[in-house]
N, C-alpha and C positions, 0 to 999 in steps of 0.2 A: 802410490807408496813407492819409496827411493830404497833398493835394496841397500845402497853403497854409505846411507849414516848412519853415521856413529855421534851419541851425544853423553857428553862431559858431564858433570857438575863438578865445580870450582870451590871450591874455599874461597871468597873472599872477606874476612876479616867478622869476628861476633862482639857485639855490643853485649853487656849487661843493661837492662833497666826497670823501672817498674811497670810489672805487664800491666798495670791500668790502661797504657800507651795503647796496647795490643787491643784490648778486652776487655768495655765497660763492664762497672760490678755498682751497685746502686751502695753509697754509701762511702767509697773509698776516694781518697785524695793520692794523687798521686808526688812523689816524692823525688826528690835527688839525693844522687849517692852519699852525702854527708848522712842521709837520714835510712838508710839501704836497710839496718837491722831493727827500723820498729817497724812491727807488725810485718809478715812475711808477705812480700809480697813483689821483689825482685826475683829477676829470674836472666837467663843469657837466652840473648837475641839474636841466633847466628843469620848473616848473609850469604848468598850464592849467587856464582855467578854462569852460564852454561855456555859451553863452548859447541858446539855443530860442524862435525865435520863434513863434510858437504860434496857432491862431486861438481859443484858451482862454486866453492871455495868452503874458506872458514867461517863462523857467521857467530860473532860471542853478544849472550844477553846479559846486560847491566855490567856493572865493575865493581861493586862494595864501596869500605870504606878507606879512608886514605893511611896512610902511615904517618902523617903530618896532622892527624886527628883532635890533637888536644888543644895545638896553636891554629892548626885551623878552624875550628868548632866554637874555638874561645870566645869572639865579640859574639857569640850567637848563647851562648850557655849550654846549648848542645852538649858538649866536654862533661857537665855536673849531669846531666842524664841521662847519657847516653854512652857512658866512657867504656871504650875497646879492651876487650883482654889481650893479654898477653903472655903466651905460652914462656915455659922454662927459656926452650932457645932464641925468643922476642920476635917472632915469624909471624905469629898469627894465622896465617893463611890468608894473607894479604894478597890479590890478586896476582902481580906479578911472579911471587913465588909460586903460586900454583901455577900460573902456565908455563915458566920456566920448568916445574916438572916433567912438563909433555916435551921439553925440551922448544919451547915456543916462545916468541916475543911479542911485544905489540904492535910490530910490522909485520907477523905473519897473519893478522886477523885483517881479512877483505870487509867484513861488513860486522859495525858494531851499532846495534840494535838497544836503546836503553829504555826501559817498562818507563819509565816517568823520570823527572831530576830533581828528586829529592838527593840530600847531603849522603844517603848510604847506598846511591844507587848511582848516582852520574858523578863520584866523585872522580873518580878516575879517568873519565872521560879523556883527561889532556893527554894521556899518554898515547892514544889515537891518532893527534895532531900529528900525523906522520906523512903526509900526502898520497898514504895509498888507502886507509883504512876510510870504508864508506861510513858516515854517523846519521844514524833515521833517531828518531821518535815521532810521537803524534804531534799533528799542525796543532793540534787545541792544544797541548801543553806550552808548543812554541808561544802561540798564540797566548798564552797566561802569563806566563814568565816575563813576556813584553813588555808589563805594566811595572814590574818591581823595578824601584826608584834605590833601595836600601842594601844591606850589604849583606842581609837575610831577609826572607819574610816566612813567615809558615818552617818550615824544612827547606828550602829551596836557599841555596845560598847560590849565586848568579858568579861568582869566582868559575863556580864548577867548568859550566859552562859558556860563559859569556866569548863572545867571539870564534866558537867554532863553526865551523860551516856543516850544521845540522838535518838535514834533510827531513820533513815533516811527511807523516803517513797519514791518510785524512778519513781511512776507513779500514773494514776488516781486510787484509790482504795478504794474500801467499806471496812470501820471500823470496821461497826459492820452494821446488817442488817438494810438497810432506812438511813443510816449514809455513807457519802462517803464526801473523801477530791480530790479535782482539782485541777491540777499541772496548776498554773498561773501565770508564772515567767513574770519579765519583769522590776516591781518596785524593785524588790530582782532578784539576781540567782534563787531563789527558792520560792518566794512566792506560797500561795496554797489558795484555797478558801473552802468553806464547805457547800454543800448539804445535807439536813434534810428532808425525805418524811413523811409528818407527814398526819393519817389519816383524822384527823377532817378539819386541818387549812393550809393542800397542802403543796406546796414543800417550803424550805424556800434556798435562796440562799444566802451564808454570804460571801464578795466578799473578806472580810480585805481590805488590801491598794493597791490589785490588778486596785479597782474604788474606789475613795474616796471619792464622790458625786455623789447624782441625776446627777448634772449637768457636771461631769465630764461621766458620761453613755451616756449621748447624743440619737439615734446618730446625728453628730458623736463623735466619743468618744474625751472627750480634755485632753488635756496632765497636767503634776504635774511638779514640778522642784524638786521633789526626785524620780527620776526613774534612773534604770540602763541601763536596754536595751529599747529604744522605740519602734523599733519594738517589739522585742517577748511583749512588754506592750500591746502593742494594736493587736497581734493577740490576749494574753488571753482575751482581754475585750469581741472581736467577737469571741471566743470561749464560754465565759459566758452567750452572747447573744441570740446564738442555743439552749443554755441548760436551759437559762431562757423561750426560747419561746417554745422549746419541752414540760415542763413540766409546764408552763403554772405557773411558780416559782413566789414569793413574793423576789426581790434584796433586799439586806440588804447592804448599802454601810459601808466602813470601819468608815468614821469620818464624817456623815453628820447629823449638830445640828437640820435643821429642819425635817428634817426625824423621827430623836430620840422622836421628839414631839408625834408621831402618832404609835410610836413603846406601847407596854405594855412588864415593868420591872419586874424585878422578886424586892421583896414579892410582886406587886402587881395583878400577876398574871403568867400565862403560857400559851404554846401551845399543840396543842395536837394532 
């Protein structure tokens, strides 16, 4: 355990949409926002992203969604389901404004780390393309992403990412000391999740879209209607479940609003 981190959670940018996406319910069709007020069953989708201060450097996981959302999302349909709010001052909490908070850019981040590259996760990715910031994910995602031919497929729009020079993680491995990333495919080829041992405030476990709710955690654990494999879905969950109760972890689901309630954001604080 690293006395000297400190970790963020970021604002980067919350979707609205119909938690069906989240949270199968036997029965329910899910909807686009033309159709948001029959039958209740939207809800807001917030993103995070975490920053790691580190005495190896910076080390940020995922980026949200982009600020160009609606022309970028558009050939995909994304935009009608997915569509970003927008606060009074139009900020959102779009990644770059939140690490501008810290008074930071996206050349002070050494290693950016993304859980999977879907469209709310590695949108932001380019802004990395700065020749100092390291980019990992897992090789199985690399390795899936490889075959898309189109300008979407699934969530994965290949803009995001295409031509960065991405480094592929091919098993469970520590970062950097107290920092370690978990191979939890199942919603992705390659999703991963990220364990933080922090001395003051214990282990923190940030699952991404591996559990995308409390109430998808269970147990037992309930299914999404964006997953690739259900099985390897749901061994990662019981694999996260050992690891959360081995180290006695604080879960951090990928997109749960009332969670976020109880969460502490960066500027208004940190962990330690």
């Amino acid at each position: 355990m690293v006395d000297e981190i400190k970790l963020h959670i970021l604002e980067s940018g919350t979707m609205e949409a119909d938690l069906s996406w989240l949270l199968l319910k036997p029965g329910r069709v899910i909807k686009d926002r033309d159709h948001r007020h029959e039958e209740r069953a939207w809800g807001q989708v917030p993103t995070h992203a975490v920053l790691i201060e580190h005495p190896e450097g910076r080390i940020l996981w995922d980026t949200g969604v982009p600020r160009n959302w609606e022309q970028h999302w558009g050939p995909t349909g994304f935009d009608k389901f997915f569509p970003v709010l927008d606060d009074p001052a139009g900020n959102t909490g779009y990644l770059d404004a939140s690490l501008a908070q810290l008074e930071l850019t996206p050349s002070d981040i050494d290693i950016l780390v993304l859980s999977h590259l879907h469209f709310d996760h590695a949108a932001n990715a380019r802004m990395f393309d700065n020749g100092k910031t390291r980019i990992l994910t897992s090789q199985a995602e690399l390795d899936g992403v490889a075959s898309i031919e189109s300008y979407s497929q699934g969530a994965h729009i290949p803009d995001d990412f295409l031509g960065l020079d991405i480094g592929g993680i091919k098993g469970d491995e520590e970062i950097a000391p107290g920092v370690s990333v978990i191979q939890t495919p199942g919603h992705t080829w390659g999703t991963m999740s990220l364990q933080v041992d922090l001395k003051n405030d214990g282990t923190k476990l940030f699952t991404s879209d591996a559990v995308y709710l409390a109430d998808s955690w269970g147990p037992p654990a309930v299914g999404a209607a964006i997953v690739w494999n259900n099985l390897a879905w749901l061994e990662s969950v019981e694999k996260l479940r050992r690891i959360a109760q081995k180290t006695n972890a604080e879960v951090i689901f990928g997109h749960d609003e009332e969670q976020k309630k109880q969460l502490t954001f960066a500027p208004d604080g940190f962990y330690s």
